[in-house]
VOLUM-968801 format. One record per residue (C-alpha): residue in one letter; x, y, z. Coordinates in steps of 0.05 Angstrom, whole numbers, plus 5000, padded with zeros to 4 digits. Layout:
AXYZ;...
END
This chain:
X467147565494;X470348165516;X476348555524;X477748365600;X477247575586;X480547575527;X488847365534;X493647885499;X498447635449;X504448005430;X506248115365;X512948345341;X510348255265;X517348105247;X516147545198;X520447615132;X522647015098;X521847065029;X513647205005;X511146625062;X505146815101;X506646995167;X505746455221;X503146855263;X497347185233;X496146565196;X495446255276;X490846895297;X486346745236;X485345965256;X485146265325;X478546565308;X476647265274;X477047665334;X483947705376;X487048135419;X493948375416;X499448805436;X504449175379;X511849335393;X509250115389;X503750455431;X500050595493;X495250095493;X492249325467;X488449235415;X483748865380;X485048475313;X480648365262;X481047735214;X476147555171;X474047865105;X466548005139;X470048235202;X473648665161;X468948955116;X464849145178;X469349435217;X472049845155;X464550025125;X462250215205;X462650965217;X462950735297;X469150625285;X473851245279;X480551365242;X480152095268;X480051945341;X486751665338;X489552325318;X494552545387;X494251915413;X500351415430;X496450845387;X498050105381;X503150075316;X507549755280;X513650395275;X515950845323;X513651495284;X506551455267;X507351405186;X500551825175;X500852645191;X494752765236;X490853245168;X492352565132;X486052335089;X487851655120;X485551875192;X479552295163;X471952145180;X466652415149;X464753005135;X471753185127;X473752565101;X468552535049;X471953315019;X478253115020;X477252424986;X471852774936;X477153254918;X483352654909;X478152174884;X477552694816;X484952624804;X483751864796;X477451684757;X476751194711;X478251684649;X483552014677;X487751334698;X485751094623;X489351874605;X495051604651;X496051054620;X500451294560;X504651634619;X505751004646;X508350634595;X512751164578;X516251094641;X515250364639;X519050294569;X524250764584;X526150374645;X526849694613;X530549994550;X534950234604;X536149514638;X536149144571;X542149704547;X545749544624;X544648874598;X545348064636;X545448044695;X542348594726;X537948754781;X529848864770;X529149254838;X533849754822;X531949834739;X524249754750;X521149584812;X523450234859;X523350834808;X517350694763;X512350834821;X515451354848;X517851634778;X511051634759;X507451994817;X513052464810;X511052534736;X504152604753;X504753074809;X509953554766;X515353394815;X522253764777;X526353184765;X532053424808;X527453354877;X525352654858;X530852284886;X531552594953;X523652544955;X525051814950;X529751765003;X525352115047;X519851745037;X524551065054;X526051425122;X519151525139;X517250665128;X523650425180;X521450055241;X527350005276;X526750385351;X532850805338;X529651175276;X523851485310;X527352275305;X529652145232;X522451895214;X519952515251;X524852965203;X523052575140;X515152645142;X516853435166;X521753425099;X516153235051;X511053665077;X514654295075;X516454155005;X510154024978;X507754615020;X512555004986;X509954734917;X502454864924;X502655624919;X507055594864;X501555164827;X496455534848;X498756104822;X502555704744;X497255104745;X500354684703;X497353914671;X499853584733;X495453234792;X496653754841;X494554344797;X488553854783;X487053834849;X487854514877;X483054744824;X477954184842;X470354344852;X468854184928;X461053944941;X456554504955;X457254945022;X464554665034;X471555025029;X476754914971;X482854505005;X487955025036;X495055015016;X496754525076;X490854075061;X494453954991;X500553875015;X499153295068;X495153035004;X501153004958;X505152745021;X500052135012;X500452094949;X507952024949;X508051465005;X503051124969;X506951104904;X513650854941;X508950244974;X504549764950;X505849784875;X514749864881;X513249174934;X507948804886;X512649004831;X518548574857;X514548154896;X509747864830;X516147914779;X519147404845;X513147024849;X512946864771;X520246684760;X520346104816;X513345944781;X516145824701;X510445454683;X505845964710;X510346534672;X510946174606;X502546184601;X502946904613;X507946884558;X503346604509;X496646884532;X497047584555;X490447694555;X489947334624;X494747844652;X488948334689;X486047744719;X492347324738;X495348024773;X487748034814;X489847314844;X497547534849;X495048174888;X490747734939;X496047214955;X502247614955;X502847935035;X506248505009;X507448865083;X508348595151;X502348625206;X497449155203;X496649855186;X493250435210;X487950225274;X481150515291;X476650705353;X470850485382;X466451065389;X461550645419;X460749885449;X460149485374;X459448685371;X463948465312;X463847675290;X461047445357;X465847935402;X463448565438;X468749145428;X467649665471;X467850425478;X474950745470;X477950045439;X483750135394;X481149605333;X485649365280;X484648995217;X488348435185;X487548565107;X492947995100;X488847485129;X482747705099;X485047635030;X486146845050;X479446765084;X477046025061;X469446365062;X470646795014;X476446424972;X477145694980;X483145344985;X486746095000;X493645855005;X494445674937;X495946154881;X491746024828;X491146464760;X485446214736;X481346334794;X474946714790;X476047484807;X473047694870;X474548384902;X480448374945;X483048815006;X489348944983;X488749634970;X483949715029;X476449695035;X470850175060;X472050945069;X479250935067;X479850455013;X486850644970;X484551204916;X490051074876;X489050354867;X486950474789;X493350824778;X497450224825;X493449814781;X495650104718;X504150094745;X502949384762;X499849184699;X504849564647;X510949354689;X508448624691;X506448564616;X512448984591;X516448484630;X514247894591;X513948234524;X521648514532;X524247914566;X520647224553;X526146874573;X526847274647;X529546784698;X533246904766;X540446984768;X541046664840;X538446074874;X531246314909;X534446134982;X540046674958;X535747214958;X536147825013;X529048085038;X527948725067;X527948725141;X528049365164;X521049685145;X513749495142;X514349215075;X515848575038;X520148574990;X527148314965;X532248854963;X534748634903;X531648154843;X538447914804;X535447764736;X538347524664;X535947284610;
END
């Protein structure tokens, strides 16, 4: 198969009812593993990629490039590309491997496990805070939004006065809608020049904080220390990536649980199944809408059966992966005692997410404080009541009424 025979689908991505999977990937994935589409942003088609082996390929495959996107109009799902072109997300090797050596320090093992305490600081804090508001309040607004972002903040040294606007920027940045392409444009400029303004001033005072951490890290032999810019796009990251997949998953697994009380209540009883239980929760919760960031073909490259060719914009499904019946049977069904196999929802390959051991960490201490503060959690509205956001990438409700 290739790209001239192949029919192009459009595909708005628009799907937002509640945590359902969307129709439409779910139709592209029975389709077959290899489609070809068109995305409300963009110059151009491009291939989609299904399956978990498509996807691991494509995303292991240094033939396809992240960095050749950089000044082109690519296929997308905003009108302002989210990603700044020095982004570690559009990196390849070599560069890419310095700039994610360098981040990938501020997130080892040890240092999450330092984080930890951190976390649950900001964790307890939050939910002393709603328990003190008291019944009925909302879990979006009390947990969900500011413990990922007060926590990278944290992390990062952010002075607490900046951390709100920083937020509100970083919402700007994730709208879809066609009419907030120049505010987009302002937002990402917004958080770079602050954290440009902030690296000197760390370089100069390092403090405890990730972005001392990091302007001080060792680079591999023969390479450059990151310049003050380099950082800066790197904190801009960093900061996206804490107001993303763990403030959705937050919402979206403290959602999933309460219309699932027999599922909650054996959580309740046995938290030691927690880690594993939030592994199945990550897979089969589609936490965004569509796709993400695409790649080139440097060269012609056959991928499950279909030849992609030269200069083809490829993009992968990590969705529909994540419910690939080769990999995890019966994938529809959310099942907390099923085995733990490596998921894709923080990405796979060279640009998989670097801060997934500290999203990890949020999801895990917001989850478990949760259902240690409030065993008796339970929706204050009827499911069907509840507003979804409609306006961005993600999936999430915009508010979680709770009591209890």
């Amino acid at each position: 198969m290739s790209f001239d025979d192949t029919a192009v689908l459009d595909c708005p991505f628009d799907f937002a009812h509640a945590l359902e999977f969307d129709p439409s990937l779910a139709a592209l994935a029975q389709d077959g593993p290899v489609s070809r589409i068109r995305l409300p942003y963009g110059e151009a088609e491009a291939w989609l990629v299904t399956s978990f082996a498509g996807v691991r390929q494509v995303t292991c495959d240094p033939r396809f490039s992240r960095a050749a996107i950089v000044g082109r109009d690519y296929p997308r799902m905003t009108p302002e590309p989210i990603v700044s072109p020095e982004s570690i997300n559009v990196a390849d090797p070599p560069h890419g491997t310095r700039l994610r050596h360098v981040a990938a320090q501020a997130f080892t093992r040890e240092r999450v496990a330092r984080m930890r305490p951190a976390v649950d600081r900001v964790t307890a804090g939050l939910l002393a805070e709603m328990a003190e508001v008291g019944p009925p309040t909302d879990l979006v607004t009390h947990l969900s939004v500011p413990l990922p972002h007060l926590t990278i903040c944290e992390l990062l040294g952010v002075p607490e006065a900046d951390r709100e606007p920083l937020r509100a920027c970083t919402m700007r940045l994730l709208a879809t809608s066609p009419d907030a392409q120049q505010d987009a444009a302002d937002a990402k400029a917004s958080l770079r020049a602050y954290f440009a303004a902030l690296v000197p001033d760390r370089r100069g005072t390092p403090g405890e904080d990730l972005l001392s951490a990091m302007a001080a890290a060792p680079v591999p032999e023969g390479e450059q220390p990151l310049s003050d810019d380099e950082l800066a796009v790197l904190a801009v990251t960093l900061i996206l990536s804490g107001n993303d997949t763990a403030t959705c998953q937050i919402s979206n697994i403290a959602y999933t649980l309460l219309t699932r009380p027999d599922e909650r209540a054996k959580l309740v009883g046995d938290p030691d199944r927690l880690p594993g239980a939030l592994e199945e929760l990550l897979r089969f919760i589609p936490f965004r809408k569509g796709v993400g960031i695409p790649r080139l073909a440097l060269e012609d490259v056959e991928v499950e059966g279909t030849v992609i060719s030269a200069g083809d914009y490829v993009h992968v499904s990590y969705l529909t992966a994540n419910r690939d019946p080769a990999v995890f049977p019966d994938p529809h069904t959310l099942d907390l005692e099923r085995s733990v196999r490596p998921n894709m929802t923080f990405g796979w390959g060279g640009h998989h997410c670097l801060a997934a051991p500290l999203a990890r960490a949020e999801l895990e201490s917001a989850i478990s404080g949760l259902l240690t503060r409030f065993p008796r959690l339970r929706l204050d509205v009827a499911p069907d009541d509840i507003r979804w956001d409609t306006g961005t990438i993600r999936r999430f409700p915009v508010r979680l009424p709770v009591t209890w």
